[in-house]
C-alpha positions in Angstrom: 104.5 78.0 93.8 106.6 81.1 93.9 106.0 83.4 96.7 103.8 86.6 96.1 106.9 89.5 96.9 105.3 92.4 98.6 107.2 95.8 98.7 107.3 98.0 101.4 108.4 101.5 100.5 108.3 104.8 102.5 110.1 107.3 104.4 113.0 106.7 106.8 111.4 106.4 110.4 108.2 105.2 108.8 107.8 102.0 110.3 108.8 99.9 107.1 111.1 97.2 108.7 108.5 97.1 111.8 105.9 96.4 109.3 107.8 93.8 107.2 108.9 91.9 110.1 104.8 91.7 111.6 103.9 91.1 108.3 106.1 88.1 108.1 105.3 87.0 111.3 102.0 86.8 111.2 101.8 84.9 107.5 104.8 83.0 108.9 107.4 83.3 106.5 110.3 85.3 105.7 110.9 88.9 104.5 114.0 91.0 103.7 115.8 94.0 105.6 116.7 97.0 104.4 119.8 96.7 102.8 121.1 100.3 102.9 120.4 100.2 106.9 123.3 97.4 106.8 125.2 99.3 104.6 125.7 102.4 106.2 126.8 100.5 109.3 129.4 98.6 107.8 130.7 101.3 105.3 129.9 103.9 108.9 129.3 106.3 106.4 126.0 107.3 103.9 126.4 105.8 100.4 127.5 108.2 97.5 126.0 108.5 93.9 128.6 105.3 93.2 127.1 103.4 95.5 123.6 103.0 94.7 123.8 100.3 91.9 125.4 98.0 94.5 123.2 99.1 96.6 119.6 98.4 94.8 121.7 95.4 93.1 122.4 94.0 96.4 118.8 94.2 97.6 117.3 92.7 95.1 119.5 89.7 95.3 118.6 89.0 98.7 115.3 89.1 97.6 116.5 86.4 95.3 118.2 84.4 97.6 115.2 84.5 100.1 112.4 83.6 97.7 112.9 79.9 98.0 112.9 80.3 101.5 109.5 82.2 101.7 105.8 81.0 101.8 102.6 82.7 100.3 104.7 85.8 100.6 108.4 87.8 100.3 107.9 90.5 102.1 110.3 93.1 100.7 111.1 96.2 103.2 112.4 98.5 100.8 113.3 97.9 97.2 115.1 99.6 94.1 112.7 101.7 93.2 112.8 103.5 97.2 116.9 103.6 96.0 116.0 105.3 92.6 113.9 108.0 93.9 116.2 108.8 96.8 119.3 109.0 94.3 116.7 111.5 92.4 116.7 113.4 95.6 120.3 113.6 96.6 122.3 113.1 93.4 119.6 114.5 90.7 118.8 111.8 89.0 118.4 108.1 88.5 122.0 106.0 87.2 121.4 104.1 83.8 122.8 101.3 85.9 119.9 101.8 88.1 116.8 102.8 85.9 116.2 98.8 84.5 115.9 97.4 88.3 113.2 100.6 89.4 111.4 99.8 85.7 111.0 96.4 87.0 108.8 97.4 90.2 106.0 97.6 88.6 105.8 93.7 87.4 108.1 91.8 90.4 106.0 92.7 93.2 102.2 91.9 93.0 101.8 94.5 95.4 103.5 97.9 97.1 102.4 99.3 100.4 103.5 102.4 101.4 104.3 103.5 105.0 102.8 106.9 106.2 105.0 109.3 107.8 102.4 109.4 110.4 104.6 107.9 113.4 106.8 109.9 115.6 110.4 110.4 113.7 113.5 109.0 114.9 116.4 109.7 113.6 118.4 106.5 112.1 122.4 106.9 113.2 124.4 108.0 110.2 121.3 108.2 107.8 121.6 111.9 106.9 117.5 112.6 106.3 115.6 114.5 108.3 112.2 114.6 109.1 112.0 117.7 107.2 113.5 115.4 104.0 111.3 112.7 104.7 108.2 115.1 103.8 109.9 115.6 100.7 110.9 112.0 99.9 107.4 111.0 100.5 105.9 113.0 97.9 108.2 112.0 95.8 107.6 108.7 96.5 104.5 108.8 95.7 104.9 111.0 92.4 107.1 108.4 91.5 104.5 105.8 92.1 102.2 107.6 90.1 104.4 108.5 87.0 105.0 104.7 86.7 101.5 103.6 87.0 102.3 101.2 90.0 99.5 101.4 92.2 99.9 101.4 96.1 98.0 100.4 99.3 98.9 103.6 101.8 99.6 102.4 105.3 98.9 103.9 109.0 98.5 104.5 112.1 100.0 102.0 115.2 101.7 98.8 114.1 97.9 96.7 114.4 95.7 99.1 112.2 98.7 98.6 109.7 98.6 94.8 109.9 95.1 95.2 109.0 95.2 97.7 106.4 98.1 95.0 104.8 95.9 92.2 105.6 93.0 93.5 103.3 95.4 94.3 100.5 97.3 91.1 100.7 93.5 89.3 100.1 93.4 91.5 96.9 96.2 89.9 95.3 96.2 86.0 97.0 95.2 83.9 93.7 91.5 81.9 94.2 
């Protein structure tokens, strides 16, 4: 059976990888970092308009390559939908390139929880947003969500009340 993949999108400083990682923990599997997090530190600088394809390209196919590996469920901290409407924010729009693998969001993951800012902000090394962007990001996020008919399980509070809030949307979608 192939795993469930379950897509965690928000903010930066939102608490997306610390969620994914619980997540997987607790259902004991795997789930898949951030690729742009890795990114930035090997590159040591924030991606340009060129570099979001391989970026969204590149998350997805760890995805991929983790899926076999994964049981009940992928959890997916970040995927190319977050990198479309972030490339909507900084570079005004969404790459041809780009648009197919954000269209397919809606029928890869059987479900997308979305962080809440609601967590104190830290700021992430050479990741340029702000909290101040983040505020923005998030309702676009969200309008994004919306516009593409995807619905979304909102998640917050501490790191346990989000385990819970997952857990009773990840019995929504387990097949009987």
């Amino acid at each position: 059976m192939r795993p469930l993949r379950i897509a965690i999108l928000g903010t930066a400083s939102s608490g997306k990888t610390t969620l994914a990682a619980a997540l997987a923990q607790r259902h004991g599997t795997v789930w898949v970092p951030e690729y742009l997090r890795e990114f930035v530190d090997t590159e040591g600088r924030v991606p340009v308009e060129a570099d979001q394809i391989h970026i969204a390209r590149t998350q997805r196919a760890r995805e991929d390559a983790a899926a076999p590996h994964a049981r009940d469920f992928l959890f997916c901290d970040t995927t190319p939908l977050m990198t479309a409407v972030y490339s909507r924010h900084y570079f005004g729009g969404i790459d041809a390139q780009l648009a197919p693998l954000a269209d397919a969001h809606g029928g890869d993951y059987a479900l997308t929880l979305v962080t809440a800012s609601d967590i104190p902000w830290v700021a992430d090394g050479l990741q340029r947003e702000s909290e101040a962007v983040s505020i923005t990001i998030e309702r676009m996020l969200r309008e994004e969500l919306a516009a593409r008919g995807i619905p979304h399980v909102p998640v917050a509070g501490g790191l346990e009340q989000r385990i819970a809030q997952a857990a009773q949307a990840l019995a929504t979608v387990v097949p009987a």
